[in-house]
C-alpha positions in Angstrom: 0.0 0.0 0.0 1.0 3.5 -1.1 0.6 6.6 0.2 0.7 10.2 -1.7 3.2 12.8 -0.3 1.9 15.9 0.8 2.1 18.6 -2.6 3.9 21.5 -2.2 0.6 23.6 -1.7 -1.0 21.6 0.8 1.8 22.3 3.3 1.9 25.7 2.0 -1.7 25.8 3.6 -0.4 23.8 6.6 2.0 26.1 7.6 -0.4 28.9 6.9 -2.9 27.6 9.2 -0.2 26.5 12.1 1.5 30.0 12.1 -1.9 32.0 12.6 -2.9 29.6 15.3 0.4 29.6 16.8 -0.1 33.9 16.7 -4.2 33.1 18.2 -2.4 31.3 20.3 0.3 34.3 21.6 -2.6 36.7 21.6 -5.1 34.9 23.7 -2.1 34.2 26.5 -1.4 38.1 26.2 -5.5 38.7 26.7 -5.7 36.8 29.6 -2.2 38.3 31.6 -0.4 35.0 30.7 2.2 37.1 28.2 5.3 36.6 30.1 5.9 33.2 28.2 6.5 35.4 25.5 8.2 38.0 27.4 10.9 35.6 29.4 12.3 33.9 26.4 12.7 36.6 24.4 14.6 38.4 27.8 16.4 35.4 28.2 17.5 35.5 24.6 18.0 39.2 24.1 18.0 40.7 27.9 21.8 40.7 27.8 21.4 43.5 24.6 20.2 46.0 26.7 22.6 45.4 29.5 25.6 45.5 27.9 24.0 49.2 26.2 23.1 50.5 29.4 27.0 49.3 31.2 29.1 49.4 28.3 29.6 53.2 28.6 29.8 53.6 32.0 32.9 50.9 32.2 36.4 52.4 33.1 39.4 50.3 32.1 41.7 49.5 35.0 45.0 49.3 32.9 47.1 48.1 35.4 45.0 45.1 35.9 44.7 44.1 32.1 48.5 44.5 31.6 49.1 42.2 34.8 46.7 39.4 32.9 48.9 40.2 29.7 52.0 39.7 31.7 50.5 36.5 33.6 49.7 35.2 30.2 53.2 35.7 28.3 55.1 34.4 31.1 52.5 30.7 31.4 52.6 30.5 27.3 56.6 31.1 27.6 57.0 28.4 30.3 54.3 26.1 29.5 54.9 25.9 26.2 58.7 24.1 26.3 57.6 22.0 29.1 54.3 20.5 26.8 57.0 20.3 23.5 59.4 18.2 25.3 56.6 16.0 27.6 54.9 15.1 23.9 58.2 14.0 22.6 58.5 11.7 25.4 55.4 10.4 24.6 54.6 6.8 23.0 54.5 7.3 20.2 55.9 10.5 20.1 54.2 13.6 19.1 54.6 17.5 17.9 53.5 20.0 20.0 52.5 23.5 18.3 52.7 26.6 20.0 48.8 27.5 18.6 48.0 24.1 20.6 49.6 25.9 24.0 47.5 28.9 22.8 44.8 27.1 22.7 45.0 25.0 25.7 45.9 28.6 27.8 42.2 29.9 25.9 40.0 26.5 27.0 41.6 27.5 30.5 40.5 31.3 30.3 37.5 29.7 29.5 37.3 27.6 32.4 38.3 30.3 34.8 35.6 32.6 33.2 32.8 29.8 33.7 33.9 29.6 37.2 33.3 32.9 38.0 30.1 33.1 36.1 29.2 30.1 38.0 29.9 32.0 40.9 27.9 34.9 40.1 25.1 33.3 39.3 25.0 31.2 42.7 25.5 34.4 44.6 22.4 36.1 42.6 20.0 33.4 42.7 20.6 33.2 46.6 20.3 36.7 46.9 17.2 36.7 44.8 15.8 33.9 47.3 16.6 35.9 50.0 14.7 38.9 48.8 11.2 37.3 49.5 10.0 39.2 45.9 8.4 37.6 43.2 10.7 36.4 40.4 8.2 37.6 37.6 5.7 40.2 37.7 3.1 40.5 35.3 4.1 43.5 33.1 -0.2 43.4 32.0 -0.9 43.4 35.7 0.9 46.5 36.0 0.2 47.7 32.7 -4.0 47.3 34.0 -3.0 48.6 37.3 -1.5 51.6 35.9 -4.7 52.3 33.6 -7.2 51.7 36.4 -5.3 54.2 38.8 -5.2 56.9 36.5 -8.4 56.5 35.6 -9.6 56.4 39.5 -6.7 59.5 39.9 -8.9 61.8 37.4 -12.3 60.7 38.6 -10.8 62.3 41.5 -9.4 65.5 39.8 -12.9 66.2 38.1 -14.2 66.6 41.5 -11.0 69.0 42.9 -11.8 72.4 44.0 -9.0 75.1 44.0 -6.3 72.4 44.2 -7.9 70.3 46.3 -10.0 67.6 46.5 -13.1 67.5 48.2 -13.5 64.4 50.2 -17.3 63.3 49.2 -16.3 64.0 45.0 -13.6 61.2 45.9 -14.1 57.4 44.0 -15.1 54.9 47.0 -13.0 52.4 47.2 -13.4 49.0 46.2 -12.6 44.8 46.9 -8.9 45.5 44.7 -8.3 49.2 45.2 -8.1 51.5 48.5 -8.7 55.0 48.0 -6.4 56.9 51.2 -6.9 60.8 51.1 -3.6 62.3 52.9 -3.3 66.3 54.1 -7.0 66.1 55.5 -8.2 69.4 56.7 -11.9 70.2 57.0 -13.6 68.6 53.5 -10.9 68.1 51.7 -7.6 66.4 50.9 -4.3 67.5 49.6 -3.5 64.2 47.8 -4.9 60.6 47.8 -3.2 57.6 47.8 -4.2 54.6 45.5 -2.7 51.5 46.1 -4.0 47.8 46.1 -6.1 46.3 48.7 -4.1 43.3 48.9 -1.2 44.0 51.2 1.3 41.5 48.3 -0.4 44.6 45.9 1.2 46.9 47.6 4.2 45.4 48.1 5.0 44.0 44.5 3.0 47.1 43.2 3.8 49.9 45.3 0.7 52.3 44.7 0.2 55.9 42.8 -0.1 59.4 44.3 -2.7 61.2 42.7 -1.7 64.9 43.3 -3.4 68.4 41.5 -0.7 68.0 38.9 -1.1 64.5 37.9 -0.6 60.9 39.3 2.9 59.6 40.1 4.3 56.2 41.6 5.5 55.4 44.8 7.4 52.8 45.9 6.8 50.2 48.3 8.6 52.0 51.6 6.7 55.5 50.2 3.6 53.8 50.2 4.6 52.4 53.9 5.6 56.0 55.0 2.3 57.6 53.4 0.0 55.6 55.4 2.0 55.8 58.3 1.4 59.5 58.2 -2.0 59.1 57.0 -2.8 57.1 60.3 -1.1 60.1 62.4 -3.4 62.7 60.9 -6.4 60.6 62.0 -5.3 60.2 65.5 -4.9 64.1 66.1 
């Protein structure tokens, strides 16, 4: 029994169809907040690009050290390389020794001490990223929602201002995801609010936004702290 190849525009098709469900695919992960399995390999892949722009420049040459290396080298290719020319001609059966072979045994071990120390690094960093208690990946459409929603919340709020200030029964209630904290209380109104996440791993992982007369702007994590630490003075008084 026979069977009939594929033609040529058959898998033309095939491929047609498999790339655009590959791309439905991508989009509906990206729709539903799922995108950093596109984003981590293609950081993974191309991350280093932008480091090396954003170091590059602000690397200063320590001369002294390279010319040491340069020394350190000459003087272990100048030694080494008699002592591996006369152990291969003691060798059954003997052999030649080149000296681009000693340059390239001394390059495989700059190669090894380089792998050690990269090694090294990346112990140290993935301990001190366990150590951190932060997530490893955040959800740039998280943030990218959060972001919307505050400023969105953050000029609901500056509709309702009055002389630069915002007047405490015009503010958005707050919500089961978003807590609405006015700060610089006096009489009915506020100087700022605060908008940051219910959930306290929100706030931590997402700070929270200021929403000021001249226009939102984000806080950290330890701003967000010290914020509602003077929030919950203000009340007391």
């Amino acid at each position: 029994m026979t069977t009939t190849a594929p033609t040529p525009s058959w898998r033309r098709v095939r491929r047609i169809v498999t790339g655009v469900g590959v791309v439905l695919i991508l989009v509906v992960a990206v729709g539903l907040g799922a995108g950093f399995f596109i984003e981590v390999p293609v950081v993974l892949l191309l991350g280093w690009i932008a480091y090396v722009v954003n170091v590059l420049p602000r690397v200063r040459p320590n001369w002294s050290a390279i010319a040491s290396f340069v020394f350190v080298l000459a003087v272990l290719f100048a030694a080494g390389h008699p002592f591996l020319v006369w152990f291969c001609a003691r060798m059954t059966p003997p052999r030649t020794w080149r000296p681009r072979e000693t340059a390239a045994a001394l390059g495989l071990l700059f190669a090894l001490f380089a792998t050690s120390m990269a090694t090294t690094g990346i112990a140290h960093q993935a301990g001190w990223l366990a150590q951190t208690g932060e997530p490893l990946v955040q959800n740039s459409w998280q943030e990218w929602f959060d972001h919307s929603r505050t400023a969105r919340v953050c000029q609901t709020a500056l509709a309702g201002a009055v002389e630069k200030r915002f007047v405490l029964d015009k503010l958005p209630a707050s919500d089961a995801d978003v807590r609405i904290v006015p700060l610089g209380v006096e009489g009915e109104g506020a100087a700022e609010v605060l908008i940051i996440a219910r959930d306290p791993g929100g706030v931590k992982t997402r700070a929270g936004v200021l929403c000021a007369p001249d226009g939102p702007r984000k806080l950290s994590a330890d701003r967000v702290a010290d914020e509602l630490k003077r929030a919950r003075v203000s009340a007391s008084r």
